[in-house]
Steps between C-alpha positions, in 0.01 A plus 500: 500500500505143464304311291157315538512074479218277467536186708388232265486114643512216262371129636681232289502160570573182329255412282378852400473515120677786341542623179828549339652619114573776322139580463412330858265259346612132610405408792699275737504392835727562796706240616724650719650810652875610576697778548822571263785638609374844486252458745235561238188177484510262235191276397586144317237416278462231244574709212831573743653781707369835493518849707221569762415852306507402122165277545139576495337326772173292396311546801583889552390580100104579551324334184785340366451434132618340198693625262296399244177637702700838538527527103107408446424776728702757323383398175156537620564842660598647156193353349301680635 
């Protein structure tokens, strides 16, 4: 039986912000995008190259937050 894929369509342009790190916290902005020798997308940002799939995008992340506004709201979770 073969298996069941979602179709998923990302719109990234030039100028998008994205965010980027180990934790996916900095945001940067797009400057361009290639293709490598793979065939797989690359986006050049001003923090440099990086993979199309190891980014968060900023405008697909509803209620994008803070770090430090993610740690207040923990804190005040175990408050109460």
């Amino acid at each position: 039986m073969p298996k069941s894929y979602k179709k998923y369509t990302i719109d990234i342009k030039v100028g998008d912000k994205i965010q980027v790190g180990r934790f996916r916290n900095v945001t940067t902005m797009v400057k361009n995008i290639t293709i490598d020798e793979h065939g797989q997308p690359i986006i050049h940002t001003n923090k440099g190259k990086k993979k199309l799939f190891t980014c968060r995008i900023h405008k697909l992340t509803p209620g994008t937050k803070t770090p430090k506004q993610i740690l207040l709201e923990v804190k005040n979770r175990k408050k109460t």
